[in-house]
Each structure stands twice: as structure tokens, then as C-alpha cells.
C-alpha positions in Angstrom: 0.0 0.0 0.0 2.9 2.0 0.6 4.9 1.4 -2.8 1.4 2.2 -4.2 1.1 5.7 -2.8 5.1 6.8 -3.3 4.5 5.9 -6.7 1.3 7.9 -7.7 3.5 10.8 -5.5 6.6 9.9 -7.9 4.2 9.9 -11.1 2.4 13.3 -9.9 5.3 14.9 -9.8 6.8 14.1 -13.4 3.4 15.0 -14.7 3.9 18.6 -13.0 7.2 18.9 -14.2 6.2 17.7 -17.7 3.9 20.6 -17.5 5.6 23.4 -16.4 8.1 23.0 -19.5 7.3 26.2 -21.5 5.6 25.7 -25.1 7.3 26.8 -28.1 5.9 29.2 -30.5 7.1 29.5 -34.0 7.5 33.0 -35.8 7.2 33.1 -39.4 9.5 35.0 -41.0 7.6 37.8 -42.4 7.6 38.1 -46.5 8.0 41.7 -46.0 11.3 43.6 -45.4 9.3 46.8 -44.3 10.7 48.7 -41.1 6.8 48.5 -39.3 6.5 44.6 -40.2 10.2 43.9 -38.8 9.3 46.2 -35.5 5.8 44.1 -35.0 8.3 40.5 -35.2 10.5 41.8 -32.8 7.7 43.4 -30.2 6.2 39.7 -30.1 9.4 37.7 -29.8 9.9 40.0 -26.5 6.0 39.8 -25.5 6.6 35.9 -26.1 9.9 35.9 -23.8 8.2 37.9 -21.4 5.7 34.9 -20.3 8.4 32.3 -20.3 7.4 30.7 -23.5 10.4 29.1 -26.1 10.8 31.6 -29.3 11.9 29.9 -32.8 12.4 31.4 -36.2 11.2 29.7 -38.9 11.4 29.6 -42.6 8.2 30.3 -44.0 6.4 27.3 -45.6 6.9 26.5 -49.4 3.4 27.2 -50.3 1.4 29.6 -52.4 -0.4 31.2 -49.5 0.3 30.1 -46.1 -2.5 31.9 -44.3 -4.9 28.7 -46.4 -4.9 26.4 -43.4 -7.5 24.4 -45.2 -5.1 22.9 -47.6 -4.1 20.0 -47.7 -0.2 21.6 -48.1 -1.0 23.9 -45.6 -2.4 21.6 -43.0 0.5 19.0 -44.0 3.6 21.1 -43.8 2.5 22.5 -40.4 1.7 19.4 -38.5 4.8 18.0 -39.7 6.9 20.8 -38.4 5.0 21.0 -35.3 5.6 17.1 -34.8 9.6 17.5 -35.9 10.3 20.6 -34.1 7.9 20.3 -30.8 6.2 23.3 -32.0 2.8 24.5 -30.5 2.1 27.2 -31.9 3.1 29.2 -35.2 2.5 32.9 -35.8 3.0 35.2 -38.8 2.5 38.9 -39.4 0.6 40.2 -42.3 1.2 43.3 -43.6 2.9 44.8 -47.0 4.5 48.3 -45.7 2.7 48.4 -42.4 1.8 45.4 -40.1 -2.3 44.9 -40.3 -2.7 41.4 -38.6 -1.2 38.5 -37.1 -2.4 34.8 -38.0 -1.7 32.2 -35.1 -2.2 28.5 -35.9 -2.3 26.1 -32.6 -1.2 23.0 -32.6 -3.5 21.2 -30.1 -2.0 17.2 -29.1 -5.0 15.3 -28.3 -7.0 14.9 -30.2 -4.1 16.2 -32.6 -5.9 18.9 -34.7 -4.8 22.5 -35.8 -6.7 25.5 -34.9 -6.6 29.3 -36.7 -7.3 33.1 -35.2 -6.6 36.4 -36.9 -5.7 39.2 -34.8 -6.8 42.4 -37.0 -5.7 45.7 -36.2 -8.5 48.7 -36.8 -7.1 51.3 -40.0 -4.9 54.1 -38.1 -4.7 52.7 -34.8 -1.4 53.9 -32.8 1.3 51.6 -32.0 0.6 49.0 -34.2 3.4 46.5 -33.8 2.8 46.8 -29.9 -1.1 46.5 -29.9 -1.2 43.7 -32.3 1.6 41.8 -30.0 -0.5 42.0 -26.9 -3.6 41.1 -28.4 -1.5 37.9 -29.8 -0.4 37.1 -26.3 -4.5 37.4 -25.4 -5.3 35.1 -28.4 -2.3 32.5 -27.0 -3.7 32.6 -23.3 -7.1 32.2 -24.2 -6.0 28.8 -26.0 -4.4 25.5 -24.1 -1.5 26.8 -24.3 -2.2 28.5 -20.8 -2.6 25.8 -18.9 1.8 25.0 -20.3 3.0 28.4 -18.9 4.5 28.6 -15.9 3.5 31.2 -13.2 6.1 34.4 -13.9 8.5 34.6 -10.6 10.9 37.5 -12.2 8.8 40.7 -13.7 8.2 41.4 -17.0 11.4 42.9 -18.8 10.3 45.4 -21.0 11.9 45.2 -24.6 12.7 48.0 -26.4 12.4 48.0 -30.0 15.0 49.4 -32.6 14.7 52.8 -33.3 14.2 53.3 -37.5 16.9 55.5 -38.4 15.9 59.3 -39.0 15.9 60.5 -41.8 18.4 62.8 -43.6 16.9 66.4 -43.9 17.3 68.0 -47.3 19.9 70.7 -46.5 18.2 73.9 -46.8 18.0 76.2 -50.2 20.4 79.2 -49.2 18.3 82.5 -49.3 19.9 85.5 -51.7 20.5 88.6 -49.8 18.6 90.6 -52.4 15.3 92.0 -51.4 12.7 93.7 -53.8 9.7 95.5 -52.9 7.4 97.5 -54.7 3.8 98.8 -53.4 2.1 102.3 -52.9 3.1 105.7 -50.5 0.7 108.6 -50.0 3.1 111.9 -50.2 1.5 115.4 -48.2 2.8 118.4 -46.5 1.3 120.7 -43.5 2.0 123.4 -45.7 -1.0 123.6 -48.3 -0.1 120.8 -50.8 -2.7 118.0 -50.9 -2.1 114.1 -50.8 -0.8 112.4 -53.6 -0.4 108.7 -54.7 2.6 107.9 -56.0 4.1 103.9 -56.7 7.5 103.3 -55.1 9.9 100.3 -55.8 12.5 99.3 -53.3 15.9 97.3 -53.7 17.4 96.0 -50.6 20.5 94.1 -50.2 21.0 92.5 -46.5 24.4 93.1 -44.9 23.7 91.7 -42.0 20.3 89.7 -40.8 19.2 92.6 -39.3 20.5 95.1 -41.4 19.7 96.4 -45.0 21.3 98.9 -47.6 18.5 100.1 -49.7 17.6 102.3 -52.8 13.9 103.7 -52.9 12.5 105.6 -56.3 9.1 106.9 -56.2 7.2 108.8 -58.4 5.0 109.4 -61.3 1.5 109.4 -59.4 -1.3 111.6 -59.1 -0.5 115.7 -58.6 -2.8 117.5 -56.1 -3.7 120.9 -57.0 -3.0 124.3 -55.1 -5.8 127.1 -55.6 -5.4 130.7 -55.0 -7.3 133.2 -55.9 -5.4 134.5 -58.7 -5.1 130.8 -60.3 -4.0 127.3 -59.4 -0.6 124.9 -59.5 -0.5 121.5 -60.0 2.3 120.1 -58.1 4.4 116.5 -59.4 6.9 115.1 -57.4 9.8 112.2 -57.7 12.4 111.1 -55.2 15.6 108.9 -55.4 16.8 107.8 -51.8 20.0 105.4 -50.9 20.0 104.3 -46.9 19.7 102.0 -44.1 17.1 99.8 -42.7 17.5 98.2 -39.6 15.3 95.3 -38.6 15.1 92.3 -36.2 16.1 89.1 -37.6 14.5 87.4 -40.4 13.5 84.5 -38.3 10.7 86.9 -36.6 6.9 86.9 -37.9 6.4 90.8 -37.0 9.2 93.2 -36.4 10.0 97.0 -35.6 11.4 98.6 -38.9 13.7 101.7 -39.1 15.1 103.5 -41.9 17.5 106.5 -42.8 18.3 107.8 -46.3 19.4 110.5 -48.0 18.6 111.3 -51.7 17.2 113.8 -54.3 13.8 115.3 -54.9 12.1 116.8 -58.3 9.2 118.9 -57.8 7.9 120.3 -61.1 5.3 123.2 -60.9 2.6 123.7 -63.6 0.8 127.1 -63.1 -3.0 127.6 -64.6 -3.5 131.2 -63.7 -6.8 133.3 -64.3 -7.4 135.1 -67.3 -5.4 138.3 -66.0 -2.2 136.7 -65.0 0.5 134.4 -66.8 0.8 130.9 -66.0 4.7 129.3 -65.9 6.0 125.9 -65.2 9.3 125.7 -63.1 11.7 122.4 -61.9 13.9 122.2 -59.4 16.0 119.8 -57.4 17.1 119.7 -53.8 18.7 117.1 -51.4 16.0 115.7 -49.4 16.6 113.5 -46.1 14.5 110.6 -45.6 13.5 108.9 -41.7 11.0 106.5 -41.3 9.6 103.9 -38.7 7.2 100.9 -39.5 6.2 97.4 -39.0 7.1 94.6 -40.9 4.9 91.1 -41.2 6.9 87.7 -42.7 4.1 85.4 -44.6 6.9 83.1 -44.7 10.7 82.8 -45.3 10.7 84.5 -48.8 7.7 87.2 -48.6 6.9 90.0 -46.1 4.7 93.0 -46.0 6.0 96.9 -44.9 3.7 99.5 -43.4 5.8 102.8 -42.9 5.8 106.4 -42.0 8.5 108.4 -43.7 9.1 112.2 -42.5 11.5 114.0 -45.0 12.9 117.3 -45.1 14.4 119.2 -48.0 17.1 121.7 -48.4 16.6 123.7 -50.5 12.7 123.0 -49.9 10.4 124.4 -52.9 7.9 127.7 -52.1 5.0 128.0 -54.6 3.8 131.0 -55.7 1.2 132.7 -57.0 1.4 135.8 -58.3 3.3 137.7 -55.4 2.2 135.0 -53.1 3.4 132.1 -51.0 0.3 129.7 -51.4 2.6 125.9 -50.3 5.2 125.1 -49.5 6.7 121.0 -50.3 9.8 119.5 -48.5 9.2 121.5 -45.2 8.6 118.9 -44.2 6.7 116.5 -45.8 4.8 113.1 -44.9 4.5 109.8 -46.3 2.9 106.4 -45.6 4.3 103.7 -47.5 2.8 100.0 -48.0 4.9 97.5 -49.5 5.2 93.8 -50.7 8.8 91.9 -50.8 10.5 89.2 -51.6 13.9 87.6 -51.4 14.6 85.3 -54.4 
């Protein structure tokens, strides 16, 4: 009665021990070379490790679509290579550039049959290779295959997959240091001269990223009128002015903008007297200096917008008379708002 019980103890144990052994899964290599396929093979080889179970690498099967467990190919080639190998379980990632599902085939002993399960990942999910290997492991515990693990007595390791290798940025298209800007300034004095429109081009070449040499011409645009009461004079102005702009640098959306130049001004009279008096037209030139403070806005690396306020004075500045009398005066000083576009090629 004795022998009888040390040997049911004897044969209890090797049945534990028998058990506790940890199963062996199979992973397919995967037909794909993609970086996301490769990451998704190596997250469940660590998942696998991570519960104590035996990790092999496998070939994949000589067959025209492996996923066909119906086959008689299929269904041959795997039970042999479970029965060769001790294999109990195989599992292969599907997936062309990106990894979209795992298919796990279980290779139950008795009665000996083989079982199939797809894991499908939803379109866009986040962290594919790592959801799909957990929900693997769930597919593998839910299986007999649970009742071969061992309970864990070390905790999990956590595996850290390879990181893809950035990629090289393009080097950057150099900028020129030429700027060009052309818009529209409204030209007026305090002294009796009337608004006028004129266009004004700008050429800019940056000497340093915060500071600009620049050539302004303006000109050619509408010419207010004077009246008097003896007759009237139409008033055109052009200007040429060579300076410095100061700005922050170009890496800022909306900056402070200053600017001093120095450069000539034309101011050509027409007179259109009454019927009693003589009409004349007169030119004249003088040096004209040129400050101004505004606000610049970059759309982007290349193109910005300029809003300015220019004050200039002129020496000599021009008097306009009519008659015997001073009616305006231009250049003493004058005002100007400016609105530009630009862009650096």
C-alpha cells in the first residue's frame, strides 16, 4: 500500500514537471522587409519571452499562401513541423508596408488537430506592432496553451524595439541677400499741398540679418492741385533715396522697422493762372533726407509686408507762388505712408 502511494507521488510529480516545461511558438518569418513589419516581429518575440514561452524562427512554408490552413499543403507542412520541431504554436505577421494582422495556428496534441485566429488591427490605430503583440499574447492565453506556462516569478522585462533610423533632412535652399519690394506711398505736406499717390519700388541688399542697404525711387502718381485766388498749380513730385534699414532678424513673424536715407527730390510746378495773370511751369532739385519707422509682417521665409511712415525734409525746400504770393510750400517737411510687398529670391 505504501509502494502504491510513493508511486502515484513519484508519477504526480513528473506530470507537474512535464507541464511546467514552457511551449514553443514559431514566428514566421515575415515576406516583407518593411521597417513596421520587422518592428511588429521583434515586439512579439519580446511579449513571447516575457511569459516564459520558447521563441523559434522559422522559414516560411513552401506554399502559395500560407495563411490557407484548409489545404491539404498547408495543414500538412504544419503538422509535420510541429511534430519535428515540438512546435505548439506558429504565428506570422501580415502586412505589406505596415503590419495589419497576425495569424496564429495552434497546434492542439489530443485529439491532434490545428486551430486558426486572426488578430486584425483597426485602420490608423497607434502603436501598431505593440497592440497587435499584446492582443497575440491574449489570443495565446485564451488557448491550451495557458494551462503550459509557468506562473512568472521574475517581472516582466520590458523590450525596447529598434529605433528606424531618422531621416536625412534635405539641407536647406540658401536664401539670396537681395530684397525687392514694390507697393504704394501717400506723399502730403502741412503746408497747403494736398495728398498724392505715388508707386514706389524698393531694392534692398541685407548686410547683415538685421540690417539692409536700400535704394527707394518713387514717383510718377497723381498731382494735387493748389488754388489761390489769382489761379492754381499743380504740383508733381519724384524722389531717389540710398540708406539703411534696420530690422530684427528674419527668423521673426512681425518686427519694428527703421530707416534712414538720404537722396534727391524733383518737384515740377505747372501754373494755370486766371485770365489776368500768366501761367509758368518751373523744376527744381534739392537734397532731401528721408526717416522713417514701420512694421514689418513675414508670410513666410521669402515674402513679407512693410507699413511705414517716412518724414523728409528738404534743403533747399520748394515755395510755390502765385502771383506775389506764397500759397505751399513742399519739402518743409513732408509726410508719407508707405505699404509694400517683398520678396527675397
Amino acid at each position: 500500500m505504501k509502494r502504491l502511494k510513493w508511486l502515484c507521488v513519484v508519477l504526480c510529480a513528473l506530470f507537474w514537471v512535464g507541464r511546467a516545461e514552457a511551449a514553443t511558438v514559431a514566428l514566421l518569418r515575415p515576406a516583407s522587409d518593411a521597417p513596421g513589419v520587422k518592428e511588429a516581429l521583434f515586439r512579439l518575440q519580446g511579449e513571447l519571452l516575457a511569459v516564459n514561452l520558447a521563441v523559434a524562427i522559422t522559414n516560411r512554408p513552401p506554399l502559395r499562401d500560407v495563411r490557407d490552413t484548409t489545404s491539404p499543403e498547408a495543414r500538412e507542412w504544419f503538422e509535420r513541423t510541429a511534430s519535428e520541431r515540438s512546435i505548439d504554436a506558429f504565428i506570422d505577421v501580415l502586412g505589406e508596408s505596415e503590419p495589419v494582422a497576425v495569424d496564429v495556428w495552434i497546434c492542439e496534441r489530443s485529439p491532434a488537430r490545428l486551430r486558426a485566429s486572426r488578430v486584425t488591427l483597426e485602420p490608423n490605430a497607434e502603436n501598431a506592432a505593440t497592440t497587435l503583440a499584446l492582443r497575440t499574447i491574449e489570443v495565446l492565453r485564451s488557448s491550451f496553451l495557458v494551462l503550459d506556462w509557468p506562473a512568472k516569478s521574475e517581472p516582466r522585462a520590458t523590450v525596447s524595439a529598434p529605433q528606424p533610423a531618422p531621416k536625412p533632412s534635405l539641407p536647406r535652399e540658401p536664401i539670396s541677400p537681395l530684397e525687392l519690394e514694390a507697393g504704394a506711398a501717400v506723399l502730403t505736406t502741412f503746408n497747403g499741398v494736398g495728398p498724392a499717390l505715388l508707386p514706389i519700388v524698393r531694392f534692398g541688399w541685407a548686410l547683415r540679418p538685421w540690417l539692409a542697404l536700400q535704394a527707394t525711387v518713387a514717383g510718377f502718381g497723381s498731382q494735387p492741385r493748389v488754388d489761390a485766388a489769382d489761379g492754381s498749380v499743380e504740383v508733381a513730385q519724384q524722389f531717389g533715396l540710398l540708406g539703411l534699414c534696420v530690422c530684427a532678424a528674419s527668423g521673426a513673424r512681425i518686427s519694428p522697422v527703421f530707416s534712414f536715407s538720404v537722396g534727391a527730390l524733383h518737384t515740377a510746378l505747372a501754373g494755370h493762372p486766371s485770365a489776368l495773370n500768366l501761367g509758368h511751369e518751373q523744376d527744381s532739385w534739392a537734397l532731401v533726407f528721408d526717416g522713417s519707422v514701420g512694421v514689418r509682417l513675414r508670410w513666410s521665409e521669402r515674402f513679407y509686408s512693410t507699413v511705414a511712415t517716412h518724414a523728409q525734409l528738404a534743403e533747399p525746400y520748394t515755395a510755390i507762388h502765385v502771383v506775389d504770393t506764397v500759397v505751399a510750400k513742399t519739402g518743409h517737411p513732408s509726410l508719407m505712408l508707405a505699404l509694400t510687398l517683398g520678396a527675397r529670391p
